[in-house]
C-alpha positions in Angstrom: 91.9 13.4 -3.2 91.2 14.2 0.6 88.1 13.3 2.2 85.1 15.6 2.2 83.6 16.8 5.1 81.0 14.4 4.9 83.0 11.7 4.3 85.1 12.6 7.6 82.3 13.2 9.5 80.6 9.8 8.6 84.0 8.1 9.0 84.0 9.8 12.5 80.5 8.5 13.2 81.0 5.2 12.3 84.4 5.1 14.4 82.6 5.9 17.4 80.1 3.2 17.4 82.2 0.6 16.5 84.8 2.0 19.5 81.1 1.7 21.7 80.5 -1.9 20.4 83.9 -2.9 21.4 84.0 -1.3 24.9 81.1 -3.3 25.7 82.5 -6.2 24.1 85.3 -5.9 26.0 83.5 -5.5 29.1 81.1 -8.6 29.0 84.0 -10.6 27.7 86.5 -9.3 30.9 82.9 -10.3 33.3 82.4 -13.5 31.5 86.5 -14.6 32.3 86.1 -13.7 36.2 82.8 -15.6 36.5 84.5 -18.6 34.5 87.5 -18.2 36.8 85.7 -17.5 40.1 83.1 -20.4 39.5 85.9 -23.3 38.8 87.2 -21.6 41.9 84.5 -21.7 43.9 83.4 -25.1 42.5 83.1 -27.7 45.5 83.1 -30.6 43.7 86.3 -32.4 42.7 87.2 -30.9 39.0 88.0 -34.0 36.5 91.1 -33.3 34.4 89.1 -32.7 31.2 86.2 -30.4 33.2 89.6 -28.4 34.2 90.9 -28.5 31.0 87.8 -27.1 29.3 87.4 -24.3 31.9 91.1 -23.4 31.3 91.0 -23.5 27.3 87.4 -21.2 28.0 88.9 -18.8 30.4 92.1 -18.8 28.0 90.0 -18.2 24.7 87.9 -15.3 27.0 91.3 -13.6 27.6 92.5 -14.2 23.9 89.5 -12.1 22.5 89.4 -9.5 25.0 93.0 -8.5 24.0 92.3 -8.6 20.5 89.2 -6.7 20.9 91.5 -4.1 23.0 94.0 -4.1 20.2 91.2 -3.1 17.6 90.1 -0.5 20.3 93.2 0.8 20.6 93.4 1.3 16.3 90.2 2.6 16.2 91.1 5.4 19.0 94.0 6.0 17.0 92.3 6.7 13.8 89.8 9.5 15.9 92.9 10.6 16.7 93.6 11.6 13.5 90.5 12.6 12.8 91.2 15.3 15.3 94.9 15.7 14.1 93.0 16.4 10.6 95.0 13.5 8.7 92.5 11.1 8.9 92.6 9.3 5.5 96.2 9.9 4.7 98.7 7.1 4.9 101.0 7.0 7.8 104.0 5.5 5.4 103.9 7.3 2.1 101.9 10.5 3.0 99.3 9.8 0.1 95.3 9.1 0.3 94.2 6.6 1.3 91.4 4.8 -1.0 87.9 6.0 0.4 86.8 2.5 -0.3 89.5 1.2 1.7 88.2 3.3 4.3 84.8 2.8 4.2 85.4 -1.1 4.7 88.0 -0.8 7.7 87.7 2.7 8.7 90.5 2.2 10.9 92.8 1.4 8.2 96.3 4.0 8.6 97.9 2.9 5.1 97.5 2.5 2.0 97.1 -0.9 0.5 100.0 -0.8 -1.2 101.9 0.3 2.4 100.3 -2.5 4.7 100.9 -4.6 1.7 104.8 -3.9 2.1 104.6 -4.4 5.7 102.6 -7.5 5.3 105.5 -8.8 3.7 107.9 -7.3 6.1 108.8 -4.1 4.1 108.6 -0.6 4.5 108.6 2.3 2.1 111.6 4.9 2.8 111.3 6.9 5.6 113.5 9.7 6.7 115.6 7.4 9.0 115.7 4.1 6.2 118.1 4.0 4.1 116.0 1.5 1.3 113.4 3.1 -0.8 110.9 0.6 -2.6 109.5 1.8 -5.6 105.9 0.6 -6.8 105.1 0.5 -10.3 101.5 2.4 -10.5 100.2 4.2 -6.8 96.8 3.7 -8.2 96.4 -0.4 -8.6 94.8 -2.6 -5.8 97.1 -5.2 -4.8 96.1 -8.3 -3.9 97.2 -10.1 -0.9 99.2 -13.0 -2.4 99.3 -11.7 -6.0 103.0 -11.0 -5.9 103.8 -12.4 -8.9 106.4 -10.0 -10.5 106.0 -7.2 -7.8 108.7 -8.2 -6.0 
């Protein structure tokens, strides 16, 4: 069953806080790396090979989460995208609902659980340019990540 306007509209809501949080995120993490950076720069005082290390590993693990909080950014503008497309809530693989619960818990979420199970696993329903079609049993059962014990 399709979302209800509510639902969409709280879904929409919630989308564009989270994209807010992660902006700002992104923002302090990006100022935090060039301070980091600029101070072992700037530093006068002869670096030790474990002061230079640490630095490093901190400027690296800076970088690390700013592109991983871009990455979630980037999912989350996608799914307001399809909030204004109108197919928020419908998987991107097999066309069907997504579960509301699904969505409510990762509101960014573009398949099914069955789908991103299937490409978890490196598989893919049939689309129009695949030649293999996978057929699952019952649409309406949550999998469990690493319950594949006769699903496959």
């Amino acid at each position: 069953m399709p979302l209800t306007a509510d639902q969409l509209a709280k879904s929409r809501e919630i989308l564009m806080e989270k994209r807010i949080q992660l902006a700002n995120q992104v923002e302090r993490l990006a100022k935090d790396a060039a301070e980091s950076t600029q101070a072992t720069e700037n530093s006068k005082s002869p670096i030790s090979s474990a002061e230079n290390a640490s630095d490093t590993y901190e400027q690296d693990f800076a970088f690390m989460s700013m592109e991983s909080e871009e990455e979630l950014m980037r999912k989350v503008d996608r799914a307001l995208q399809r909030v204004r497309e109108k197919t928020y809530g419908e998987c991107e693989e097999c066309n069907k609902d997504i579960n509301p619960e699904r969505l409510e818990a990762l509101p960014w979420a573009t398949m099914c659980i069955k789908c991103q199970e299937m490409e978890e696993r490196g598989m893919r329903r049939k689309r129009e340019e695949d030649d293999v079609d996978f057929d699952i049993a019952d649409d309406n059962e949550e999998a469990l990540i690493g319950d594949d014990k006769g699903r496959i």
